[in-house]
C-alpha positions as CSV (number, residue, x, y, z in Angstrom):
1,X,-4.7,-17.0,-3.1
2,X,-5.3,-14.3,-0.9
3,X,-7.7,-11.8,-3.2
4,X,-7.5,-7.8,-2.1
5,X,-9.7,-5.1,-3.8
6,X,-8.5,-0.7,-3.3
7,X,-10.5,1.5,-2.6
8,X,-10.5,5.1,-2.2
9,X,-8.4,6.7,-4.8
10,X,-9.2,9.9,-6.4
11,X,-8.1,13.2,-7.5
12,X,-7.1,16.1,-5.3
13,X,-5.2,19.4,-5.1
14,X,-1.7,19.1,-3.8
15,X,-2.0,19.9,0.2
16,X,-4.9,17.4,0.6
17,X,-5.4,14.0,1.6
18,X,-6.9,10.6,0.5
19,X,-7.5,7.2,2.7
20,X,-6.7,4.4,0.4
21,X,-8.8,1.0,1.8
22,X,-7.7,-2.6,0.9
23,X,-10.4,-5.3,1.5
24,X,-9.0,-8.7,2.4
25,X,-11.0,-12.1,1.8
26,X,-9.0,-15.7,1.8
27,X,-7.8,-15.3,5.4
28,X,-7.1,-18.3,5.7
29,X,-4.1,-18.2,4.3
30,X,-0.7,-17.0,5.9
31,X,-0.3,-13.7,5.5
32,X,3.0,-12.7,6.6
33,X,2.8,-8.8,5.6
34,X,1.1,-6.4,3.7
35,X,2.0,-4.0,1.2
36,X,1.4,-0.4,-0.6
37,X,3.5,-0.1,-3.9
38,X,2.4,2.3,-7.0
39,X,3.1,2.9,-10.2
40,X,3.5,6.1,-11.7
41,X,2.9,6.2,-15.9
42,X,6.6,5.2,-17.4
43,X,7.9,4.3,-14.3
44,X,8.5,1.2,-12.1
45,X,6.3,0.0,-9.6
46,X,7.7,1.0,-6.4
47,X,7.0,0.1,-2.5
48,X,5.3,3.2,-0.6
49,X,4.7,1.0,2.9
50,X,4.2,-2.1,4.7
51,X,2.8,-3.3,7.7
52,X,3.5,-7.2,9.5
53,X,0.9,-8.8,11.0
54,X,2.4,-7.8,14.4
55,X,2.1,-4.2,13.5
56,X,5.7,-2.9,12.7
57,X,6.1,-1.0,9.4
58,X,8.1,0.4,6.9
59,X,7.9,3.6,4.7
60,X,9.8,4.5,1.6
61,X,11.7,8.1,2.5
62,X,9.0,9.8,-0.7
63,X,6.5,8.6,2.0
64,X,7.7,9.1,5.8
65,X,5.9,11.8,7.8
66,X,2.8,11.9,5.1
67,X,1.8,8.2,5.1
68,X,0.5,6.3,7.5
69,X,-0.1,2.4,6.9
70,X,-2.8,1.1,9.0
71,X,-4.5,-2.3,9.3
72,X,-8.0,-3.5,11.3
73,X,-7.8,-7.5,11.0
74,X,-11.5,-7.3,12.7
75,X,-12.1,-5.9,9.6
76,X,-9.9,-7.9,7.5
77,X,-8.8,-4.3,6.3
78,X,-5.9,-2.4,5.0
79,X,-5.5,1.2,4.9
80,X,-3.4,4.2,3.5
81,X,-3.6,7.2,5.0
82,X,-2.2,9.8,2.6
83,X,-1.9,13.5,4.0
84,X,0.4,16.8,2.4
85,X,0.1,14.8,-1.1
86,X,2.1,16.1,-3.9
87,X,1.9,15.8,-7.4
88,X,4.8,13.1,-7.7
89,X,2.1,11.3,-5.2
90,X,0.2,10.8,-8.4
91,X,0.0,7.2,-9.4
92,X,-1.7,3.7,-9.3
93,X,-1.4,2.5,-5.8
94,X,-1.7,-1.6,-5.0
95,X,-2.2,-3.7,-2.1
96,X,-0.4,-6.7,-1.9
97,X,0.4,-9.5,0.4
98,X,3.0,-11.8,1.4
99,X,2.6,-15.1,1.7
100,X,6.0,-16.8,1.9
101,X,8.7,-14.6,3.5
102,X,8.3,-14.0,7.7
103,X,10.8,-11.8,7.4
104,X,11.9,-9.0,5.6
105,X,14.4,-5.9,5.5
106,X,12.7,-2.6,4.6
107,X,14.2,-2.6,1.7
108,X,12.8,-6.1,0.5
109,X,9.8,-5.0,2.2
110,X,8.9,-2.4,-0.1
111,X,10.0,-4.5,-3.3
112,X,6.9,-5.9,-5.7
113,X,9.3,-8.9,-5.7
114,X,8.5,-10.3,-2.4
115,X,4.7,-9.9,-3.1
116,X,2.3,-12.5,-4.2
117,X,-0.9,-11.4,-4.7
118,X,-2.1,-8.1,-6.0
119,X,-5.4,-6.6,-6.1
120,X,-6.5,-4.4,-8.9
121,X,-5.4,-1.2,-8.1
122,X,-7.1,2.5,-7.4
123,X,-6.0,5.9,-8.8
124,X,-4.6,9.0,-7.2
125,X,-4.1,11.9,-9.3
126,X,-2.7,15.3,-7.4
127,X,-2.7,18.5,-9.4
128,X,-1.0,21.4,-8.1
């Protein structure tokens, strides 16, 4: 089991921005992708971005233009880069990774489905 722990949430005004961190341990194992999915109170959990291990990635259309998934495997590191945040930003974001599917649509990318292990989650709250 790959284990990943956020950090990095907060809360902020709408306008501002927030870098969401995901430390990875368990390497070992095959990661195929990584994800950023939230969930907002009484809503779904949802995909916001993800990132293969050869770099390419996939935004929700909420997201594109504002987000910016990043990754530093010297690190063993996953990042969010959240800028122009708006209060419908405001929810639980998760990292996750993929273990079992090489490849995957955007769509399938950004579903909680296709994601194996979570870690615990960090808060982002954006008042306006």
């Amino acid at each position: 089991q790959v284990r990943l722990v956020e950090s990095g949430g907060g809360s902020v005004q709408a306008g501002e921005s927030l870098r969401l961190s995901c430390a990875v341990s368990e390497v070992g194992f095959n990661v195929m992708c990584m994800g950023w999915l939230r969930q907002a109170p009484g809503k779904e959990r949802e995909g916001v971005a993800s990132i293969t291990r050869a770099g390419t990635t996939d935004y929700a259309d909420s997201v594109k233009g504002r987000f910016t998934i990043s990754q530093d495997n010297a690190k063993n590191t996953l990042y969010l880069q959240m800028n122009g945040l708006k209060t419908e930003d405001t929810a639980m974001y998760y990292c996750a990774a993929n273990r079992v599917w090489p490849r995957l649509s955007t769509a399938a990318a950004l579903s909680q489905e296709n994601y194996q292990d979570w870690g615990q989650g960090t808060q982002v709250t954006v008042s306006s």
